[in-house]
C-alpha positions as a Markdown table, in Angstrom:
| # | Residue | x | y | z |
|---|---|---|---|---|
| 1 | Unk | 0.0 | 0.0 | 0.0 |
| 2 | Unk | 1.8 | 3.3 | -0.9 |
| 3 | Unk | 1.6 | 5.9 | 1.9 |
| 4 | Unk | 0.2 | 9.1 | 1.7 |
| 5 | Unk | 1.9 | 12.0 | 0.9 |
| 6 | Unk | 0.6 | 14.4 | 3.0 |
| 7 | Unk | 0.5 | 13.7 | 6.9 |
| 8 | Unk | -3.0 | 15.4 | 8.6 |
| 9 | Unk | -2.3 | 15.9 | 12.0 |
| 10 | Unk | -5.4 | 17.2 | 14.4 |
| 11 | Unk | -3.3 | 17.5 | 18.1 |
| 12 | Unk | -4.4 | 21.1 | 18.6 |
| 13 | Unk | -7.8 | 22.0 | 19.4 |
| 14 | Unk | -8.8 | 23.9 | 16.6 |
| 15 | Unk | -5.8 | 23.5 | 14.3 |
| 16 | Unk | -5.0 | 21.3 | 11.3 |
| 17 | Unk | -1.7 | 20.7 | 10.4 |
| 18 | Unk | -0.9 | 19.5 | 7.0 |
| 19 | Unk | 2.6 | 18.1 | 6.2 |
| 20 | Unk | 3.7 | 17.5 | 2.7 |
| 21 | Unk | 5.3 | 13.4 | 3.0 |
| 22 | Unk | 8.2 | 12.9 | 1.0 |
| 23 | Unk | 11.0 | 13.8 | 2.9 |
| 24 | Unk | 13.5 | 11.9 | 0.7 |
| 25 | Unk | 12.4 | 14.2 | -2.3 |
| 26 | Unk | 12.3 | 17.7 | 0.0 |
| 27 | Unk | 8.5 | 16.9 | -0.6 |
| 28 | Unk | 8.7 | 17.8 | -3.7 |
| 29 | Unk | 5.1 | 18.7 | -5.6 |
| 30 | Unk | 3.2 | 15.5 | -7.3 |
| 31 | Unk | -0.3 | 15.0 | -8.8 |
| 32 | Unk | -1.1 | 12.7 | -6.0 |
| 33 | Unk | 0.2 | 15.1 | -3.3 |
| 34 | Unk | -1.7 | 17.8 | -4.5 |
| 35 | Unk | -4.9 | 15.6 | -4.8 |
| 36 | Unk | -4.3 | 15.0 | -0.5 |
| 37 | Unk | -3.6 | 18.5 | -0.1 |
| 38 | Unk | -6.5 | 20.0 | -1.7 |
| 39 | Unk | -8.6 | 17.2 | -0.6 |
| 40 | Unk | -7.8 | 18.2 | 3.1 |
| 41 | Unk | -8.2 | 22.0 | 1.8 |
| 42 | Unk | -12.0 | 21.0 | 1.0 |
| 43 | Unk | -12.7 | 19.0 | 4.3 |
| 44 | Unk | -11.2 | 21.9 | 6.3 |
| 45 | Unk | -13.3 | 24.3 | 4.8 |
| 46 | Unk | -16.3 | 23.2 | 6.0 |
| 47 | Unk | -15.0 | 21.4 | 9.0 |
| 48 | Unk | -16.2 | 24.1 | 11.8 |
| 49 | Unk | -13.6 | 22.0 | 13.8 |
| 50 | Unk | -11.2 | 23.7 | 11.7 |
| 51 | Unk | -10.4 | 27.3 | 12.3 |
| 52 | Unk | -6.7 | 27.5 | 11.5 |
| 53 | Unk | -4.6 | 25.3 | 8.7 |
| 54 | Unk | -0.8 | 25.3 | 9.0 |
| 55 | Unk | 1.0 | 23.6 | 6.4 |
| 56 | Unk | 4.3 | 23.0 | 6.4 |
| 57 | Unk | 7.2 | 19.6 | 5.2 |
| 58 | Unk | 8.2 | 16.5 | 6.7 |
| 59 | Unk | 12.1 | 16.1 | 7.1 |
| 60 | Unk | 14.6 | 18.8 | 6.3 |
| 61 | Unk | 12.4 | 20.4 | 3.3 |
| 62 | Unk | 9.5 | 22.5 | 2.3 |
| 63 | Unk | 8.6 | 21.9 | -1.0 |
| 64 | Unk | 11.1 | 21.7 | -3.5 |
| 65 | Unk | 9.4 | 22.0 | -6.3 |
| 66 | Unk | 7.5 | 20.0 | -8.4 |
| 67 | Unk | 9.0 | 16.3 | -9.2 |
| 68 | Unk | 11.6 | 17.1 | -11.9 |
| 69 | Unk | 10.5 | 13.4 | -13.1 |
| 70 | Unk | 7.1 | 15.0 | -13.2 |
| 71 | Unk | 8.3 | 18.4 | -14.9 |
| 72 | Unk | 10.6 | 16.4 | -17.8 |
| 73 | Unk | 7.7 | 14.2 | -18.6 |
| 74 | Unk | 4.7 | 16.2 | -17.6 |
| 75 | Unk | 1.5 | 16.8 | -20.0 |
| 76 | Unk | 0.1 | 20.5 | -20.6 |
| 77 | Unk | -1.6 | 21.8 | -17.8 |
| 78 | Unk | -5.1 | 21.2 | -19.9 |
| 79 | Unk | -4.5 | 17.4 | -20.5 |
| 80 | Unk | -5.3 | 17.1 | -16.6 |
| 81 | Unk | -7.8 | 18.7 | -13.7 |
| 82 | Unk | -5.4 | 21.3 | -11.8 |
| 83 | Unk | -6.2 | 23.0 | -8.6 |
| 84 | Unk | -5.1 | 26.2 | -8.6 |
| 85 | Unk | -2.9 | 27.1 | -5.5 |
| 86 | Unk | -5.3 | 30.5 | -5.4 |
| 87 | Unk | -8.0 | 28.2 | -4.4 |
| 88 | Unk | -6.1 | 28.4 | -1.0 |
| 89 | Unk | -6.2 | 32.4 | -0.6 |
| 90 | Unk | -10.2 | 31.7 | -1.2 |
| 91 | Unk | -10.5 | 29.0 | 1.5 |
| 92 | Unk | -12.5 | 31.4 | 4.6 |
| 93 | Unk | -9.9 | 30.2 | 7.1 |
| 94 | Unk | -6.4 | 32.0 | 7.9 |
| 95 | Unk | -3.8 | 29.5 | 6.1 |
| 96 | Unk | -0.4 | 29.5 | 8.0 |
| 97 | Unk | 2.8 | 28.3 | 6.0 |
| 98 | Unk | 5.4 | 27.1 | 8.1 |
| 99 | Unk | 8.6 | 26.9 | 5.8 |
| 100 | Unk | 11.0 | 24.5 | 7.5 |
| 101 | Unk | 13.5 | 24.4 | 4.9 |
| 102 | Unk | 14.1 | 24.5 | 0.9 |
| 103 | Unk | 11.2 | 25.8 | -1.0 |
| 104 | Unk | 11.3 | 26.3 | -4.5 |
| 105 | Unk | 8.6 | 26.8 | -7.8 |
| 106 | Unk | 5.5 | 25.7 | -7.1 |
| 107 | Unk | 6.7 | 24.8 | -3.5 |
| 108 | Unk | 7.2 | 29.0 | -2.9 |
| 109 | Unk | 4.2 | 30.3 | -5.0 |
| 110 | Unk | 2.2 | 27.4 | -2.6 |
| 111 | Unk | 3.7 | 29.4 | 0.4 |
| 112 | Unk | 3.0 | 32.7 | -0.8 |
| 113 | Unk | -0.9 | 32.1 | -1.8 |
| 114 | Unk | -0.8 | 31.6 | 2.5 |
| 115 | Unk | -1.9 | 34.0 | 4.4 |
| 116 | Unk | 1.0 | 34.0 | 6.7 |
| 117 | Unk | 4.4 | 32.8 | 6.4 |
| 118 | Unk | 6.8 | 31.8 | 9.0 |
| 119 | Unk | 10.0 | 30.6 | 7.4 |
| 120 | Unk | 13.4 | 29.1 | 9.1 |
| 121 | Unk | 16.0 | 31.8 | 9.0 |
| 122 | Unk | 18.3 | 29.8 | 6.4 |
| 123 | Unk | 15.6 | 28.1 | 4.4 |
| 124 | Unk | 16.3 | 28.3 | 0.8 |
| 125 | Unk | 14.1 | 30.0 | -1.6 |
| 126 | Unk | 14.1 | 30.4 | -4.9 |
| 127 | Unk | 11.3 | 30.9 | -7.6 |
| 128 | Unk | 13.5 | 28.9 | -9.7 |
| 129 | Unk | 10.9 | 29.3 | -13.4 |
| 130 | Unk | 13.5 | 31.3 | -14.9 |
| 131 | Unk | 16.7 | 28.6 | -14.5 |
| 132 | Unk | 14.3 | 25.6 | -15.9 |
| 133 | Unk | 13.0 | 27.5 | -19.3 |
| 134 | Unk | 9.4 | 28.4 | -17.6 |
| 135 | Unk | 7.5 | 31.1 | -17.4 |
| 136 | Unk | 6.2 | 33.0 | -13.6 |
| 137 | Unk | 3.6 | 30.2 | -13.2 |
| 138 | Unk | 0.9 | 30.2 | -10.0 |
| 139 | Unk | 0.1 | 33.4 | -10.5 |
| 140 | Unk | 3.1 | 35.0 | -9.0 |
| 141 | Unk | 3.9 | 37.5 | -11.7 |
| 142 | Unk | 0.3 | 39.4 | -10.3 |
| 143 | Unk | 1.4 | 37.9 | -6.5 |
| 144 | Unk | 4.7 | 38.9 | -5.9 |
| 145 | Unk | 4.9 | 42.3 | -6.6 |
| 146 | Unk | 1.3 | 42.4 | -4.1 |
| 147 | Unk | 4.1 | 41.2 | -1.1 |
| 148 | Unk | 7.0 | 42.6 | -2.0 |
| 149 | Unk | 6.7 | 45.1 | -4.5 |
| 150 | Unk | 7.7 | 45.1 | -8.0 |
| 151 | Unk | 11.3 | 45.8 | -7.9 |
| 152 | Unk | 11.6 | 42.6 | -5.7 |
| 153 | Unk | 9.7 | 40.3 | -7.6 |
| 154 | Unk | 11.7 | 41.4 | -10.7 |
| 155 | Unk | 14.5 | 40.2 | -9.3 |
| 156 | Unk | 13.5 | 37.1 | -8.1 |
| 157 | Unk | 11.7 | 36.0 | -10.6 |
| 158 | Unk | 14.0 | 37.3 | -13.5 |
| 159 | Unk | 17.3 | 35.8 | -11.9 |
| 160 | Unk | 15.4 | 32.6 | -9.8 |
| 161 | Unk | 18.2 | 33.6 | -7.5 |
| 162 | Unk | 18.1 | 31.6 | -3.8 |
| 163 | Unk | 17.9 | 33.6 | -0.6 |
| 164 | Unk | 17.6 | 32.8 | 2.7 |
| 165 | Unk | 14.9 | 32.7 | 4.9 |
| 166 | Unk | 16.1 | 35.7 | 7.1 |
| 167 | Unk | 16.8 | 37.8 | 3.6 |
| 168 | Unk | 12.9 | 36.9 | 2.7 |
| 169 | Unk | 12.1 | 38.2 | 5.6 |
| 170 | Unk | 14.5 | 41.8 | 5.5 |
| 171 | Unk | 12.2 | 42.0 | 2.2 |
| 172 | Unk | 8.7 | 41.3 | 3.2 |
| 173 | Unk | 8.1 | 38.1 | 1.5 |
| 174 | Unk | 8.0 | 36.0 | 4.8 |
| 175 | Unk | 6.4 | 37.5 | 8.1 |
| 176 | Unk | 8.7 | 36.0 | 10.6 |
| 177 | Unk | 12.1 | 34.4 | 10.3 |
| 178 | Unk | 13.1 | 32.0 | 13.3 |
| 179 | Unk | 15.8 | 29.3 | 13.9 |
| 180 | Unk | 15.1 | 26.0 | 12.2 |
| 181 | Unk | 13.9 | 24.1 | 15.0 |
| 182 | Unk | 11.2 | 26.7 | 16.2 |
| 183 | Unk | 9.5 | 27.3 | 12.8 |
| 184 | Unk | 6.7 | 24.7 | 13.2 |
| 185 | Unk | 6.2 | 25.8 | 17.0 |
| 186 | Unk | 6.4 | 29.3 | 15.9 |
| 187 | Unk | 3.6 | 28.9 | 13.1 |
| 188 | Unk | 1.7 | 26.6 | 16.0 |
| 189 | Unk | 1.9 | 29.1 | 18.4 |
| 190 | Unk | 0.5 | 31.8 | 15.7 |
| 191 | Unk | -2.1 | 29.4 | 15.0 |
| 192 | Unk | -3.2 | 29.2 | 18.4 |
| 193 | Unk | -3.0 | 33.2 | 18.9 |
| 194 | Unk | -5.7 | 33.2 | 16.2 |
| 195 | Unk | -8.3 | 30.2 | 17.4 |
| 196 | Unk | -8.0 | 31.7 | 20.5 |
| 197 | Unk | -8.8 | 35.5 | 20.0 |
| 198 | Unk | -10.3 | 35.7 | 16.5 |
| 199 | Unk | -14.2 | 34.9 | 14.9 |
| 200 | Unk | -14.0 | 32.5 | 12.4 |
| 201 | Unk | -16.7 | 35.0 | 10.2 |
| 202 | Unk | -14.4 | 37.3 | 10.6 |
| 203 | Unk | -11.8 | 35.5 | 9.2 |
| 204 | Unk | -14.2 | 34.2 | 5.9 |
| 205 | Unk | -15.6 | 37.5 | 5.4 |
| 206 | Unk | -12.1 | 39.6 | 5.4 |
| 207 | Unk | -10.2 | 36.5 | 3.5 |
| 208 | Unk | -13.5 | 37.3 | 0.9 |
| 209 | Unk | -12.7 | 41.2 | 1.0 |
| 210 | Unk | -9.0 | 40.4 | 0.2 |
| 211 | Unk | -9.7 | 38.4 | -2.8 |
| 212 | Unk | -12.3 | 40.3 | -4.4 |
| 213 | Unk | -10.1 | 43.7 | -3.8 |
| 214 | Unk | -8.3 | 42.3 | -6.6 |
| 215 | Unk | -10.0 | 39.5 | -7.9 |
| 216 | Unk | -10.6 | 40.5 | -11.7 |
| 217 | Unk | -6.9 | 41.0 | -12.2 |
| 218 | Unk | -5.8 | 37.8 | -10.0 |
| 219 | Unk | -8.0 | 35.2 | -12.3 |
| 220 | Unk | -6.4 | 37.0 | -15.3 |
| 221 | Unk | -3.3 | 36.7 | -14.2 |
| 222 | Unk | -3.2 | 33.1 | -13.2 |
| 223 | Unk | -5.4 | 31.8 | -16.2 |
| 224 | Unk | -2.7 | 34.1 | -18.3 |
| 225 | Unk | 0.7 | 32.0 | -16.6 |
| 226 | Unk | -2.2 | 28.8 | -17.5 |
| 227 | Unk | -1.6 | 29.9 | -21.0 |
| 228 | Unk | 1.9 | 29.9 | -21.3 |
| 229 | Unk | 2.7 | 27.1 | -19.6 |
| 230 | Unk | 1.5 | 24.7 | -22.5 |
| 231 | Unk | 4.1 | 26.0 | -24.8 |
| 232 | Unk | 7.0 | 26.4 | -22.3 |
| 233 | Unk | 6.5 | 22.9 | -21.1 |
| 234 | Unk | 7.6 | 21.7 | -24.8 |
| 235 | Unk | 10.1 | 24.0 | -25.0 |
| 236 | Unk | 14.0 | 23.7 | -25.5 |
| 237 | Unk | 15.0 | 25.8 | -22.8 |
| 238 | Unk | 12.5 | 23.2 | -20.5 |
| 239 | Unk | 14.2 | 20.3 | -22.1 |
| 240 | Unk | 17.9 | 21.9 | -21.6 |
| 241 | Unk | 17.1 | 23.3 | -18.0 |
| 242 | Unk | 15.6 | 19.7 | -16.8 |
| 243 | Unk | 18.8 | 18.4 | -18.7 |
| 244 | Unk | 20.8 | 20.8 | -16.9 |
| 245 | Unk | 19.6 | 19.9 | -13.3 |
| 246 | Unk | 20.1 | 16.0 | -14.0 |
| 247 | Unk | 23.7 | 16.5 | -15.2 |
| 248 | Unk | 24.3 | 18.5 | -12.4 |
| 249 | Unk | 25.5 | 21.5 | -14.6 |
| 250 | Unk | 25.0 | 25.1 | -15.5 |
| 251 | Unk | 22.3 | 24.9 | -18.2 |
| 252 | Unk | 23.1 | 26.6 | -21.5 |
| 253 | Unk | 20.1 | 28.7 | -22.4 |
| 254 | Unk | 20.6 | 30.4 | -26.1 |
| 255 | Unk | 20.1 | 33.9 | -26.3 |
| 256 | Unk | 16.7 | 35.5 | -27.7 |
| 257 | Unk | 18.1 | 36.4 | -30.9 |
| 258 | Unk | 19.0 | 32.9 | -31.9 |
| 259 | Unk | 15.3 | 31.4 | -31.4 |
């Protein structure tokens, strides 16, 4: 029987925690691990048990990404149902990201469509779309300049550079950096703050204001990075960046003018 890939853990009065299971991989993003996740997503959202989800990874990692067996082989995003991660900003419950460690693609635009993240001082981040021929996918062309400006998310998307956890927070993209070993307590302890001094209408009806203040120009957005995904994921700089990270080398990416 294969196990699940996303641990639900209910300890807390009032708090579900959701931890992404493959620690060998840095729990790196799957079909069948996004199926758990939003599955749990649904339940909690009409679970008046729930009031607070934390989701954070099992073992050393985050999310690193999506399965590069997964990106090198993967169909277009319309040969398959998607969830879109901004399903999670709509869900009328705070949503608490507890980054533990790398974090990476879909693994960081998952953590930014949160409502609050609280990220290990020397996590790893990285957007990383630029360094494997994609394009800002999940939205996060419209998302990140919303956290951290535009002259931020330029950078990071443009260059796919890593920072750390304590950098992400100098910049606004996480809400709290701790040490390693207190990030899950930390995002617990938030958690807790929130079941125990906030109204769960509250929380559904500002989580609703928040999305429709910009909701016409979100959906675009994200159906927009939909769109180019199809032809990036057949594309030579996809091929060559996959290629690239499986050789364990710097991929060669031909300039503009030679396409």
């Amino acid at each position: 029987m294969q196990a699940s890939e996303l641990i639900v853990d209910r300890d807390e009065p009032g708090i579900l925690q959701l931890s992404l299971n493959r620690p060998a991989q840095l729990n790196a993003w799957t079909p069948s691990l996004e199926a758990e996740l939003f599955a749990a997503l649904d339940a909690a959202a009409s679970d008046p048990t729930v009031r607070v989800v934390v989701i954070t990874g099992s073992g050393r990692g985050f999310c690193a990404g999506a399965s590069m067996d997964m990106l090198g082989d993967a169909p277009g995003p319309r040969d398959r149902p998607r969830r879109r991660l901004s399903e999670i900003a709509a869900l009328p419950k705070p949503v608490v990201a507890a980054i533990n460690g790398p974090a990476a693609g879909i693994g960081l635009a998952m953590a930014l469509w949160c409502d609050v993240r609280i990220c290990a001082d020397d996590a790893k981040l990285t957007t990383a779309f630029a360094r494997v021929g994609l394009v800002a996918e999940h939205g996060t062309a419209w998302l990140l300049p919303q956290i951290v400006g535009r002259a931020h998310a330029a950078d990071l998307l443009l260059s796919g550079r890593t920072i750390t956890g304590a950098e992400a927070h100098a910049i606004g993209l996480v809400h709290r950096a701790v040490e390693r070993e207190s990030t899950l307590a930390a995002a617990i302890d938030y958690a807790r703050s929130l079941v125990e001094t906030g109204a769960p209408s509250s929380w559904a009806a500002i989580k609703q204001q928040l999305v429709d203040a910009d909701a016409s120009s979100m959906r675009a957005a994200y159906e927009h990075s939909l769109e180019l995904m199809v032809p990036a994921l057949s594309s030579a700089d996809h091929r060559e960046g996959i290629q690239a990270w499986r050789d364990r080398r710097a991929p060669q990416f031909p300039p503009l003018t030679d396409r």
